[in-house]
Gaussian input, Z-matrix of N, CA and C with variables (Angstrom, degrees):
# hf/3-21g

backbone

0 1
 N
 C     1     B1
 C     2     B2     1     A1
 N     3     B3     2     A2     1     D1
 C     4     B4     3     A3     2     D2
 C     5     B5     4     A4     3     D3
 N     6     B6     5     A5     4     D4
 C     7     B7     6     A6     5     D5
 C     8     B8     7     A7     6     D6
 N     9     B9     8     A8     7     D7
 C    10    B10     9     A9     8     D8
 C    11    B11    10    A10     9     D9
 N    12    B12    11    A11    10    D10
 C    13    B13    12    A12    11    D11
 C    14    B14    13    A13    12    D12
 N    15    B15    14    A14    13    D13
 C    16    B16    15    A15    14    D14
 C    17    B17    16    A16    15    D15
 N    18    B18    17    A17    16    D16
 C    19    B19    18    A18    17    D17
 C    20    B20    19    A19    18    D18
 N    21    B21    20    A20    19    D19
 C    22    B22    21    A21    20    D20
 C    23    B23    22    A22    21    D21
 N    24    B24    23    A23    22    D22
 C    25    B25    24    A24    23    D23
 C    26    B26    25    A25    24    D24
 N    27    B27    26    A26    25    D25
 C    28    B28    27    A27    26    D26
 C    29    B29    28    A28    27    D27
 N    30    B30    29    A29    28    D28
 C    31    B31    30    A30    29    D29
 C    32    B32    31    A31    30    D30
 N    33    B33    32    A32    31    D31
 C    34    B34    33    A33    32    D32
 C    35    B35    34    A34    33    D33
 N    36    B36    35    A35    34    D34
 C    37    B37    36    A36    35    D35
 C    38    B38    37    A37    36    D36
 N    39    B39    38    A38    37    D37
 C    40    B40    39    A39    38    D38
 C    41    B41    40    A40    39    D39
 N    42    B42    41    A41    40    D40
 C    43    B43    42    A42    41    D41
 C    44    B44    43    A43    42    D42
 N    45    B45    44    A44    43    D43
 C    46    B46    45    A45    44    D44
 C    47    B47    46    A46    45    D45
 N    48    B48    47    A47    46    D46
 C    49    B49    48    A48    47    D47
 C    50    B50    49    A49    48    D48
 N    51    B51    50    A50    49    D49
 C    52    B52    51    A51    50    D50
 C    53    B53    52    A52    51    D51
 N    54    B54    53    A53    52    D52
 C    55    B55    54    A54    53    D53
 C    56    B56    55    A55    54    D54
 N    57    B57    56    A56    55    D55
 C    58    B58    57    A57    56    D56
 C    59    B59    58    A58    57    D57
 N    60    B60    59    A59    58    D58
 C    61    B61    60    A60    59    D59
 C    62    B62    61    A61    60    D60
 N    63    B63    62    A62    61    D61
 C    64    B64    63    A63    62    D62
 C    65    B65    64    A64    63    D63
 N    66    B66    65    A65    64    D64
 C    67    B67    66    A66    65    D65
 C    68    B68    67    A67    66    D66
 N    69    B69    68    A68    67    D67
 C    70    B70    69    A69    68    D68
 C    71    B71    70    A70    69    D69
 N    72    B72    71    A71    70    D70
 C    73    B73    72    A72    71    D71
 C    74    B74    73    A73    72    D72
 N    75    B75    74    A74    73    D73
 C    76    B76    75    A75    74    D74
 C    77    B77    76    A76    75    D75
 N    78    B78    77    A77    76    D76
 C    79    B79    78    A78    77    D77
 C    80    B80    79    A79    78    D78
 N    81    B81    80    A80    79    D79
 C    82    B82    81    A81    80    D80
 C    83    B83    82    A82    81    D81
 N    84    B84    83    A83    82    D82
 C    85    B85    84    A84    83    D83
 C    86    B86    85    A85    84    D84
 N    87    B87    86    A86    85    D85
 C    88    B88    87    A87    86    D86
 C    89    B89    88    A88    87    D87
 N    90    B90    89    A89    88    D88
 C    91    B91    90    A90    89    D89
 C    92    B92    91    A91    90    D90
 N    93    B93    92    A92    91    D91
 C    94    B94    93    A93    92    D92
 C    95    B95    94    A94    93    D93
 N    96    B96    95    A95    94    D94
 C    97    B97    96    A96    95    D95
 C    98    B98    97    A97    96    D96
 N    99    B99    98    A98    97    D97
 C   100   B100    99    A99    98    D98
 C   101   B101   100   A100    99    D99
 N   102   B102   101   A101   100   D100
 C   103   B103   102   A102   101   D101
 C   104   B104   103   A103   102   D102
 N   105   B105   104   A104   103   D103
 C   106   B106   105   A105   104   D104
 C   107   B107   106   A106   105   D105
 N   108   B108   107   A107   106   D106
 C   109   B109   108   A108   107   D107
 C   110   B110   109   A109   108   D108
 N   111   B111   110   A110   109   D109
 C   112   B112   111   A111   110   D110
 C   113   B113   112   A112   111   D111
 N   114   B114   113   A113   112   D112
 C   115   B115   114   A114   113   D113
 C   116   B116   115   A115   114   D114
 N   117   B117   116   A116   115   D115
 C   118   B118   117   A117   116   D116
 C   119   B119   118   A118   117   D117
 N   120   B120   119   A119   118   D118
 C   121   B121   120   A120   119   D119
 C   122   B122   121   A121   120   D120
 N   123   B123   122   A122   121   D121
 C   124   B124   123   A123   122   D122
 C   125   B125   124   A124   123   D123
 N   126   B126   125   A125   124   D124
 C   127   B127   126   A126   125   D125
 C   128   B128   127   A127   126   D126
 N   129   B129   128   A128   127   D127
 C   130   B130   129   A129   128   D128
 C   131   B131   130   A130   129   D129
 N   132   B132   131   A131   130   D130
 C   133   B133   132   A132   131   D131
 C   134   B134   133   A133   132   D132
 N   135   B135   134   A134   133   D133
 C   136   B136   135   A135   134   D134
 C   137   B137   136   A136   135   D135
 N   138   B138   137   A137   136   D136
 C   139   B139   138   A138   137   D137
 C   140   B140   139   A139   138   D138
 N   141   B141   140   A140   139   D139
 C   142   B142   141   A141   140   D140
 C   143   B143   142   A142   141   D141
 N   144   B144   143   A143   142   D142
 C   145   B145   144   A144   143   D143
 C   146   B146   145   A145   144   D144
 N   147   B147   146   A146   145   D145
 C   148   B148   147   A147   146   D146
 C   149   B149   148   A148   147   D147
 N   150   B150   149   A149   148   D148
 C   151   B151   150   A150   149   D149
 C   152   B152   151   A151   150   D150
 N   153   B153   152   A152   151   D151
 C   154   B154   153   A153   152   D152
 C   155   B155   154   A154   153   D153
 N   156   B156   155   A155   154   D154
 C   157   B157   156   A156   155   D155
 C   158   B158   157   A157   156   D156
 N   159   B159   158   A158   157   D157
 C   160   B160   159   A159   158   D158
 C   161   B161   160   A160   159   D159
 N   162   B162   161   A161   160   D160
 C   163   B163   162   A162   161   D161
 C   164   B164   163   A163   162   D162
 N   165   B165   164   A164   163   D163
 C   166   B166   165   A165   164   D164
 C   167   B167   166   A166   165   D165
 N   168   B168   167   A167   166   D166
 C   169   B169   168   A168   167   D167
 C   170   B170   169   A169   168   D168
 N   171   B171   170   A170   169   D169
 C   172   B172   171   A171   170   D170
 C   173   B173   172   A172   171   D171
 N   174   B174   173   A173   172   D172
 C   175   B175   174   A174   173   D173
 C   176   B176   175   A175   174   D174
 N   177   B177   176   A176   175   D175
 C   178   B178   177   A177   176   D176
 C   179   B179   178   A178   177   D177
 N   180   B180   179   A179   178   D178
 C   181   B181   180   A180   179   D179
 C   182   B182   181   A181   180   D180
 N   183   B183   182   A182   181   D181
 C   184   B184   183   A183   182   D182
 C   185   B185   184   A184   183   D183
 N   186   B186   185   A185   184   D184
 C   187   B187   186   A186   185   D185
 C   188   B188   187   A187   186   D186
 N   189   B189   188   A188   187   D187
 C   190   B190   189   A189   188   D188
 C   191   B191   190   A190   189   D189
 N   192   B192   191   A191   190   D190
 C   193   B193   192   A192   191   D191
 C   194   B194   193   A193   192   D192
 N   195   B195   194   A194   193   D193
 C   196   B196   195   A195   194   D194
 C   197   B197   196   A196   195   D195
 N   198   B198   197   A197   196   D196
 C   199   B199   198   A198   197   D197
 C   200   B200   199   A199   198   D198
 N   201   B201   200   A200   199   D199
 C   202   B202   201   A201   200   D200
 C   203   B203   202   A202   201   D201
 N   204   B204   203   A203   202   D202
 C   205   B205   204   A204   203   D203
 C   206   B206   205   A205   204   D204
 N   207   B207   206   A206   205   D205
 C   208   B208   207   A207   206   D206
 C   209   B209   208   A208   207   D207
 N   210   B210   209   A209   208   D208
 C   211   B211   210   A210   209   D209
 C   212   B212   211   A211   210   D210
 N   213   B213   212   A212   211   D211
 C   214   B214   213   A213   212   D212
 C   215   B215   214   A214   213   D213
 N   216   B216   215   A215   214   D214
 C   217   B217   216   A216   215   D215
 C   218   B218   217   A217   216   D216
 N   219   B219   218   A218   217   D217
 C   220   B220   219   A219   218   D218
 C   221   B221   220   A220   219   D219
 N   222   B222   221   A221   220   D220
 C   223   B223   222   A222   221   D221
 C   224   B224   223   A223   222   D222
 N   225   B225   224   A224   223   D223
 C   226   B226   225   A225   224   D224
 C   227   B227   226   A226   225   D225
 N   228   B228   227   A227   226   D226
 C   229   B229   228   A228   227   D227
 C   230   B230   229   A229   228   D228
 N   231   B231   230   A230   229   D229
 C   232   B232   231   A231   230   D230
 C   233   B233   232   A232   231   D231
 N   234   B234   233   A233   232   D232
 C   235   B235   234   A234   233   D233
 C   236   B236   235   A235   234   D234
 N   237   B237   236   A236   235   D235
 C   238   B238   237   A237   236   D236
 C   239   B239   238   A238   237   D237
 N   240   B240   239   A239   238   D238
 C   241   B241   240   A240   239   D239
 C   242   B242   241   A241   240   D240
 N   243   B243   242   A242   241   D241
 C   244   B244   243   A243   242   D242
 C   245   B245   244   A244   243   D243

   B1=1.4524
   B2=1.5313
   B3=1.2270
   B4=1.5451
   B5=1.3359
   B6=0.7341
   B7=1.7390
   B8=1.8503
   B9=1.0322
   B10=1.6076
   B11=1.5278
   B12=0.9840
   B13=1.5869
   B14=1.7430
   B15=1.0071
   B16=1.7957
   B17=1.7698
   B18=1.4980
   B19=1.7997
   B20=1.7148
   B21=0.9471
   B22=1.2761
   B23=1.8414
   B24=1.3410
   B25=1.3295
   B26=1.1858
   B27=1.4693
   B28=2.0716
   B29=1.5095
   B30=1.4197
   B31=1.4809
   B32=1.7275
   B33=1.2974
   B34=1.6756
   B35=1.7533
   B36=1.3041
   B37=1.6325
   B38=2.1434
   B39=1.2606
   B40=1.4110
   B41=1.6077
   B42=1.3459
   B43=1.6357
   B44=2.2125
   B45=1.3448
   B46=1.8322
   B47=1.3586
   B48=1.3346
   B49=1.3110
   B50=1.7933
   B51=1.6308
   B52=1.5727
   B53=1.6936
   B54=1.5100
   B55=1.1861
   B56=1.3469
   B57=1.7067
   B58=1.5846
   B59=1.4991
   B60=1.2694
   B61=1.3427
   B62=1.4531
   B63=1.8604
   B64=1.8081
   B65=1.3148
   B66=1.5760
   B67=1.1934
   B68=1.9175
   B69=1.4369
   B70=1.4434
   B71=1.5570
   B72=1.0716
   B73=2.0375
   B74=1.1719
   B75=1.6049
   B76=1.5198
   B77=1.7622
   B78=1.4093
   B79=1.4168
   B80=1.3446
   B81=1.4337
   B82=2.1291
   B83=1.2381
   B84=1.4213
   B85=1.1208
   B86=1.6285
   B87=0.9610
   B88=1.9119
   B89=1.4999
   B90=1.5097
   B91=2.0371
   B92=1.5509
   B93=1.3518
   B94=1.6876
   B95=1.4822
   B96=1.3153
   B97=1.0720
   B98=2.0561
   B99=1.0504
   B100=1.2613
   B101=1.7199
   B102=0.8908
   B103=2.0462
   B104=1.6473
   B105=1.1052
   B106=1.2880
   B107=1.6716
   B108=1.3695
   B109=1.1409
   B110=1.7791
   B111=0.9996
   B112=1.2595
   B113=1.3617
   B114=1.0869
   B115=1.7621
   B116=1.0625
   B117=1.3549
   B118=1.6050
   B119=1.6815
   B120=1.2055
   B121=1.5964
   B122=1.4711
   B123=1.4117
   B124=1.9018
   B125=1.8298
   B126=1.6113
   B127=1.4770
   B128=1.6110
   B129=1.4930
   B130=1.4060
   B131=1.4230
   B132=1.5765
   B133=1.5864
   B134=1.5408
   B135=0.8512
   B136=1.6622
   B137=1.4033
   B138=1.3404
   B139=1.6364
   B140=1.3589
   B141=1.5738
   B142=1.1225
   B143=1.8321
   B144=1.5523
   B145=1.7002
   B146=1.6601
   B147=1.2749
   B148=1.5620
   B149=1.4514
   B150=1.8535
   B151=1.2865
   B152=1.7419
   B153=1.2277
   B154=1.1584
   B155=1.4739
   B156=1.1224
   B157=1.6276
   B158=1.6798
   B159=0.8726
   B160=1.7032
   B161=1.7526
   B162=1.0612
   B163=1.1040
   B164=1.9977
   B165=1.4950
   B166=1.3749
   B167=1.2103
   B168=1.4750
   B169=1.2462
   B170=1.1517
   B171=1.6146
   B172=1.6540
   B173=1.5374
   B174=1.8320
   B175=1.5956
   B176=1.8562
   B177=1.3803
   B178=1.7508
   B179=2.0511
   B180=2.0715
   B181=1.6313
   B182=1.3923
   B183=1.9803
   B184=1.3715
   B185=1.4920
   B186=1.4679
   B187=0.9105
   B188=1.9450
   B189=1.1902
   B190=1.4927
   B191=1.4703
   B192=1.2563
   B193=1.6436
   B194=1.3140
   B195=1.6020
   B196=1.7711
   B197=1.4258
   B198=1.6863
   B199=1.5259
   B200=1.5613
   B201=0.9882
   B202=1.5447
   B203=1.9401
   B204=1.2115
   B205=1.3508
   B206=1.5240
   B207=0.8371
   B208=1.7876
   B209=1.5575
   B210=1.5893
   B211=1.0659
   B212=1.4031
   B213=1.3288
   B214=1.4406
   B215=1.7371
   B216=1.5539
   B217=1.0730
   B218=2.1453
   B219=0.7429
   B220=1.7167
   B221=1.5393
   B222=1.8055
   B223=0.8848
   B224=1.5760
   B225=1.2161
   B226=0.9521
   B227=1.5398
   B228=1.0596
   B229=1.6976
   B230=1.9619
   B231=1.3970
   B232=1.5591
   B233=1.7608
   B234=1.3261
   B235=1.8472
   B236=1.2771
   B237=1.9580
   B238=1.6333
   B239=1.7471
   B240=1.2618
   B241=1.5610
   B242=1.9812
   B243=1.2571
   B244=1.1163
   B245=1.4745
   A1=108.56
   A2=128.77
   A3=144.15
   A4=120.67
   A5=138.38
   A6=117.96
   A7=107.15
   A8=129.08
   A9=109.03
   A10=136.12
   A11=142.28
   A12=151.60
   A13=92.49
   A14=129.32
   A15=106.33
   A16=114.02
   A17=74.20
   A18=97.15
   A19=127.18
   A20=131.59
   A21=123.73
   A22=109.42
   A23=123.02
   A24=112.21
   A25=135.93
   A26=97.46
   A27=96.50
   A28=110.34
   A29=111.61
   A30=103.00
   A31=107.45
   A32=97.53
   A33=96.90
   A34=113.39
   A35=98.38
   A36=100.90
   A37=90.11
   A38=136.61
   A39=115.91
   A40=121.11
   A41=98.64
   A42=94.25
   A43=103.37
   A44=83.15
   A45=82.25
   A46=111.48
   A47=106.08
   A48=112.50
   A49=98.05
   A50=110.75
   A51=77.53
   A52=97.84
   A53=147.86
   A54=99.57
   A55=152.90
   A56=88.70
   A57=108.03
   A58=106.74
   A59=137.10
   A60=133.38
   A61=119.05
   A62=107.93
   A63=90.35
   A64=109.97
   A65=124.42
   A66=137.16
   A67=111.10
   A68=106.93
   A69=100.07
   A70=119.81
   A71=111.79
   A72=115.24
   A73=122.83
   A74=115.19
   A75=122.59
   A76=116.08
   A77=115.52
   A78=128.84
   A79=92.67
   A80=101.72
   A81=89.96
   A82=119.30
   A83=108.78
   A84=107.39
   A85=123.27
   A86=122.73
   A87=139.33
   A88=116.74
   A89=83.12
   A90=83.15
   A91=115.24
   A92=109.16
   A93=93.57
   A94=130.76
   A95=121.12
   A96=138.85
   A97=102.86
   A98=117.21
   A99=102.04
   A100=117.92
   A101=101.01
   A102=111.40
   A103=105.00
   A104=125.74
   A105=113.41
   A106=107.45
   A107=130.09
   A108=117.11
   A109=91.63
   A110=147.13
   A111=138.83
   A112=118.25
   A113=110.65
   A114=120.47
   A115=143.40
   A116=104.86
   A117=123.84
   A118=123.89
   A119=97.16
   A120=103.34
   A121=115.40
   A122=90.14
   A123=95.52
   A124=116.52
   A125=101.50
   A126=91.70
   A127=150.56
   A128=96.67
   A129=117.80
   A130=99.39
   A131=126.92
   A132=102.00
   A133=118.58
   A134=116.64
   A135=110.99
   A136=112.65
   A137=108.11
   A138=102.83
   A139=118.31
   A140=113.10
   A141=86.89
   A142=140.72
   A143=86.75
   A144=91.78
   A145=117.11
   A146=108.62
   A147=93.37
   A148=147.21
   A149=97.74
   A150=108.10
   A151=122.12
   A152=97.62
   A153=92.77
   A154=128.44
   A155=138.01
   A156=147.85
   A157=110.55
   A158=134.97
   A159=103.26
   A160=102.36
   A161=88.41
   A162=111.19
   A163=147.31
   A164=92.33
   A165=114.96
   A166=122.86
   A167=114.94
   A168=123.13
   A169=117.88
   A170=108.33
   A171=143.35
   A172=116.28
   A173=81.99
   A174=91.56
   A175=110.87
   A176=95.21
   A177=122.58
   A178=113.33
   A179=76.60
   A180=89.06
   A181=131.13
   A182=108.51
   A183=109.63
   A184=96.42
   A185=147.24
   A186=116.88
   A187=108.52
   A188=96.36
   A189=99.23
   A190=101.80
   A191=128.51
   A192=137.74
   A193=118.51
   A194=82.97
   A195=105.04
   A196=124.45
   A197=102.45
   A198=98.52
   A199=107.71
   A200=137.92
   A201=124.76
   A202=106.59
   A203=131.01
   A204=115.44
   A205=128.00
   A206=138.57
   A207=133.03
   A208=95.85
   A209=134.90
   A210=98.43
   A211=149.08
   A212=109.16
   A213=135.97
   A214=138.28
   A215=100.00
   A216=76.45
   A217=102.92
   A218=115.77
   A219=114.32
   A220=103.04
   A221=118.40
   A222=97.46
   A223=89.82
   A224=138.35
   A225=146.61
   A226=134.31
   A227=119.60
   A228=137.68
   A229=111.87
   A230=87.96
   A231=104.25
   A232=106.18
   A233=117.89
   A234=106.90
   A235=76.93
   A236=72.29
   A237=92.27
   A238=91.94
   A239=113.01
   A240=107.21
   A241=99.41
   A242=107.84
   A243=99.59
   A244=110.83
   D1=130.18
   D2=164.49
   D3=-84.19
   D4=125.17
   D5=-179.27
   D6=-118.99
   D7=90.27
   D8=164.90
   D9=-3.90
   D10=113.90
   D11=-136.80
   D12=-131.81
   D13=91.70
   D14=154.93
   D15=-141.87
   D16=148.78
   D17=176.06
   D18=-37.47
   D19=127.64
   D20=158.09
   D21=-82.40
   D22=141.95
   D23=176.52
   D24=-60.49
   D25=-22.42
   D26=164.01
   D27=-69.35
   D28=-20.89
   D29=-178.97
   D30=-75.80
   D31=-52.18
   D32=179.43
   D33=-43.42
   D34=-51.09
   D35=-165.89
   D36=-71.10
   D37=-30.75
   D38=170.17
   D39=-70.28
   D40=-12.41
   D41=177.74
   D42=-78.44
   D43=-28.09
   D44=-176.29
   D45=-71.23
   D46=-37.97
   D47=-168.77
   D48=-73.34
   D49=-37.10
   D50=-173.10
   D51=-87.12
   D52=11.50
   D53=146.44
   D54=-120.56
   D55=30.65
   D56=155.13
   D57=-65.85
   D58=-54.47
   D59=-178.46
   D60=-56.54
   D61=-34.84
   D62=161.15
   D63=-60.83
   D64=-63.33
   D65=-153.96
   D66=-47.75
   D67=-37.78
   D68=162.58
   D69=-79.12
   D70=-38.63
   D71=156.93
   D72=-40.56
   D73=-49.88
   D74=-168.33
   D75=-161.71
   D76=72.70
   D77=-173.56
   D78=-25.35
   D79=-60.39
   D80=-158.05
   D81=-61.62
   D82=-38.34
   D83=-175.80
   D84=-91.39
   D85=25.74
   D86=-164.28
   D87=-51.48
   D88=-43.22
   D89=176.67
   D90=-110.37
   D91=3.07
   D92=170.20
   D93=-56.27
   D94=-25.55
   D95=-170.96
   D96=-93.76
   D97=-57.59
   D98=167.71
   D99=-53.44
   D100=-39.52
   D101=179.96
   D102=-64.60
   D103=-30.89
   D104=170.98
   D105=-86.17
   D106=-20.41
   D107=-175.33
   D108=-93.90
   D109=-12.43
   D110=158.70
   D111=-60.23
   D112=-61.32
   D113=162.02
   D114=-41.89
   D115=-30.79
   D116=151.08
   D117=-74.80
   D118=-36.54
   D119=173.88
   D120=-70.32
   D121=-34.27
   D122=176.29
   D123=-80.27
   D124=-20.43
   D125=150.46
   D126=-85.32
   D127=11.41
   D128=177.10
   D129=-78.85
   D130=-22.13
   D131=174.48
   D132=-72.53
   D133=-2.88
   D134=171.90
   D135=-132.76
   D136=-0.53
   D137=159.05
   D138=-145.65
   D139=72.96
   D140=-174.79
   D141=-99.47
   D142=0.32
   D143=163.11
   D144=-73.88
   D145=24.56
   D146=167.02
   D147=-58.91
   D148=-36.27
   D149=179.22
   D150=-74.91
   D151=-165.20
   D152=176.15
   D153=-142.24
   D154=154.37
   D155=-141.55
   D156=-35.12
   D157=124.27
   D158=169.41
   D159=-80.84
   D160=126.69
   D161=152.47
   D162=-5.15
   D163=-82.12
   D164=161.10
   D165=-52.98
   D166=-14.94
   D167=-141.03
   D168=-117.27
   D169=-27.48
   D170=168.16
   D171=-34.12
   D172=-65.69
   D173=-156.86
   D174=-75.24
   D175=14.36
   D176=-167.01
   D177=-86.77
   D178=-23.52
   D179=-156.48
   D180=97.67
   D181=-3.82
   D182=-158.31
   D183=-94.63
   D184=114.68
   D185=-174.03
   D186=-123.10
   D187=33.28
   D188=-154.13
   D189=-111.46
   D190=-7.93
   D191=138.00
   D192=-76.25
   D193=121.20
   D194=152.84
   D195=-108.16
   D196=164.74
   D197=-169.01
   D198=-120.36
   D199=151.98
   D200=164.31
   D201=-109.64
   D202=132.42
   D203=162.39
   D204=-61.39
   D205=147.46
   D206=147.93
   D207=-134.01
   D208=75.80
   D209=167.16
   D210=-77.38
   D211=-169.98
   D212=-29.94
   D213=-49.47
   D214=21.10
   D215=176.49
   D216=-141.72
   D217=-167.07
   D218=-155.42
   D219=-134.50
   D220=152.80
   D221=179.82
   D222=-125.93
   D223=136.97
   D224=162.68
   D225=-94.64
   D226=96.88
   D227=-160.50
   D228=-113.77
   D229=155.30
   D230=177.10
   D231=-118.61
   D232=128.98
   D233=158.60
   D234=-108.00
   D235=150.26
   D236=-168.17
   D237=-118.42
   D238=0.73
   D239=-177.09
   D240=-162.78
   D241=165.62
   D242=153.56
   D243=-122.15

């Protein structure tokens, strides 16, 4: 099974933003941290119940977001079908 994967634009514009913020932190290293959160996102097309519940979100009733870690930072996703 494949599942379609796409960005919402606040997500796109937080992936830029965080790697302008490595890239002024750490030139060399600028995109490692976006590349693993890409890589993970790009493994949600064939797996995407991997993550796990958020949290906050539970005790809300919401249970239809998942999260993946990369820290420090998280990715928080919806399947919207299987």
């Amino acid at each position: 099974m494949t599942c379609e994967v796409s960005l919402t634009k606040d997500a796109e514009r937080d992936l830029e933003e965080i790697y302008f913020y490595t890239e002024h932190d750490s030139p060399a290293s600028a995109g490692y941290v976006p590349d693993r959160l890409i890589r993970a996102t790009d493994a949600l097309t064939t797996t995407p119940d991997r993550g796990s519940y958020v949290d906050e979100l539970r005790p809300l009733g919401i249970s239809e977001y998942r999260q993946v870690l990369i820290k420090p930072y998280r990715l928080i996703y919806r399947v919207h079908a299987k």
